[in-house]
C-alpha positions in Angstrom: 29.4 -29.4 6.6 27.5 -26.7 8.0 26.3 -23.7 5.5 26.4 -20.6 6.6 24.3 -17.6 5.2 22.0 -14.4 7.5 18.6 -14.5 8.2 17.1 -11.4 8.7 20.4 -10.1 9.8 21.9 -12.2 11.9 24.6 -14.9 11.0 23.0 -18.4 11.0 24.3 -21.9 10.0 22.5 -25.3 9.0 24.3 -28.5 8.8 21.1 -29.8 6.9 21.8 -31.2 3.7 22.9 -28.6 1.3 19.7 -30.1 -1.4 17.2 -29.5 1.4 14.9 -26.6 0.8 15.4 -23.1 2.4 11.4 -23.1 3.5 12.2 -26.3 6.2 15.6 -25.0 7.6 13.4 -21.6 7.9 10.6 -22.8 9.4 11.8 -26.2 11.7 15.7 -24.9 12.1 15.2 -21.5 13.0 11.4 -21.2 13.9 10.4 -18.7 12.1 6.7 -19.6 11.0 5.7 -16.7 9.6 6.5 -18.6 5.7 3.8 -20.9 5.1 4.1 -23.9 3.6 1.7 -24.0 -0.1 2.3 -26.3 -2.7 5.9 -27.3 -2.3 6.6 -27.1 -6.2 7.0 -23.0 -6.1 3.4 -22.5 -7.9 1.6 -20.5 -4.9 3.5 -18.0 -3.5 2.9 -18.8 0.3 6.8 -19.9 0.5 8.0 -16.0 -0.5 11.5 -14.8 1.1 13.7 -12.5 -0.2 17.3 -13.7 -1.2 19.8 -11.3 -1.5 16.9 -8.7 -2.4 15.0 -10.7 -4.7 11.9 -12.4 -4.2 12.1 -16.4 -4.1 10.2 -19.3 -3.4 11.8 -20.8 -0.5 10.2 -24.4 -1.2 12.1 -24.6 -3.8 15.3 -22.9 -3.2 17.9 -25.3 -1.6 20.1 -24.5 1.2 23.4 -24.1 -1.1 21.8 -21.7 -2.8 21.4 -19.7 0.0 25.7 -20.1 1.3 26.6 -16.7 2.5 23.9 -15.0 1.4 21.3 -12.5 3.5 17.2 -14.1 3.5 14.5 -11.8 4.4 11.5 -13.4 5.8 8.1 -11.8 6.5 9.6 -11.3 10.2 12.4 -9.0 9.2 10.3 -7.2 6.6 9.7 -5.1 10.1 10.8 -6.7 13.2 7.4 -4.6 15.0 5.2 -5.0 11.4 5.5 -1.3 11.1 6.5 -1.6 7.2 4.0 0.4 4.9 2.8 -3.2 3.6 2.2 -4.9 6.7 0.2 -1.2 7.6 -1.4 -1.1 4.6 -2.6 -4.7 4.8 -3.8 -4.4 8.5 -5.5 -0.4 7.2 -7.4 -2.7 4.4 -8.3 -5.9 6.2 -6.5 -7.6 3.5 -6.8 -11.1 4.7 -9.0 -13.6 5.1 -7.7 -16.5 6.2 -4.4 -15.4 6.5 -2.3 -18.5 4.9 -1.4 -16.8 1.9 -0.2 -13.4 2.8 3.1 -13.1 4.1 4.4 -14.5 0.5 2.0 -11.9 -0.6 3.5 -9.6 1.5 6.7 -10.6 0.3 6.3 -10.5 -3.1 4.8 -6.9 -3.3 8.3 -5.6 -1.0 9.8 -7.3 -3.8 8.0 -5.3 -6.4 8.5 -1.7 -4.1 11.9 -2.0 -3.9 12.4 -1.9 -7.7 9.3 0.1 -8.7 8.0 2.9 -6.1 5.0 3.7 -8.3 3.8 0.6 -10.0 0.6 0.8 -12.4 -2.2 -1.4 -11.8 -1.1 -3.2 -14.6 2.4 -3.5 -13.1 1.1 -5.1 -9.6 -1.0 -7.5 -11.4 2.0 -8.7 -13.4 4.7 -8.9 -10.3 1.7 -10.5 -8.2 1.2 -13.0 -10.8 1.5 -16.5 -9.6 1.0 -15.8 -5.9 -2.3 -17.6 -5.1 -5.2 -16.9 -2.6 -7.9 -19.5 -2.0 -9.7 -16.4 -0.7 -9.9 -14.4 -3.7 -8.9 -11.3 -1.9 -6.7 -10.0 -4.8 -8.8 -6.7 -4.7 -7.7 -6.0 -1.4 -4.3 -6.8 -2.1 -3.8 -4.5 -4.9 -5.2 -1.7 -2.8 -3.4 -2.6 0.0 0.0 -2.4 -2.5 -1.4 1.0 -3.8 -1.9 2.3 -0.3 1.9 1.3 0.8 3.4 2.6 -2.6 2.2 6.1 -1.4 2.9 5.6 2.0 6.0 4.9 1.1 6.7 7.4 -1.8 5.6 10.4 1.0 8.3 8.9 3.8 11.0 9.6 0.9 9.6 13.1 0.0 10.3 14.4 3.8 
């Protein structure tokens, strides 16, 4: 029986087996690579999507979990990557090698959403548990500083 949820907006279905994980029917279903495969036991952070607004690891997420509800991958953060993180990432060569980020990316949307003006202390805590190799965890938190004000001055006009 197929399960039906919306991905990035649009109404999609996957008769896959309802225990298989959201990352596979995101990434080999639909096509949507953009979620990266890490560790595959929810440790690293690559696997980020939002579900229903809050940030999840999709490798270890299952397809029932996901029945009628609305995912949010790195694509539909901004269809054209004009969101104030995906700006603020490109503004402070944030990557490196790249694997790592759209979870990053992700995971500070998540954070944004609840908390417009998060300390350093704050970003370090809801970044905690997504993993780069590359150590560029400096860049990231500036990058996250940069789109909170962004951000903030968009909602002031």
């Amino acid at each position: 029986m197929a399960i039906g949820f919306r991905v990035n907006g649009h109404p999609v279905s996957s008769d896959a087996p309802s225990e298989t994980p959201l990352l596979w029917v995101i990434r080999e279903q639909l096509k949507l690579t953009g979620t990266k495969f890490g560790c595959g036991a929810g440790l690293c952070g690559a696997c980020t999507v939002h579900l229903n607004g809050e940030a999840v690891r999709s490798c270890q997420t299952s397809l029932a979990d996901v029945a009628a509800g609305e995912v949010t991958t790195i694509e539909g953060l901004d269809p054209q990557g004009e969101h104030p993180l995906q700006q603020a990432w490109i503004a402070d060569q944030t990557p490196q090698c790249g694997w790592c980020q759209s979870g990053q990316i992700m995971q500070a949307a998540s954070l944004l959403q609840k908390n417009p003006n998060p300390t350093e202390a704050q970003i370090v805590e809801a970044m905690n548990g997504n993993l780069c190799r590359c150590m560029t965890y400096v860049r990231i938190k500036k990058a996250i500083r940069r789109a909170a004000t962004e951000m903030r001055k968009t909602k002031e006009i």
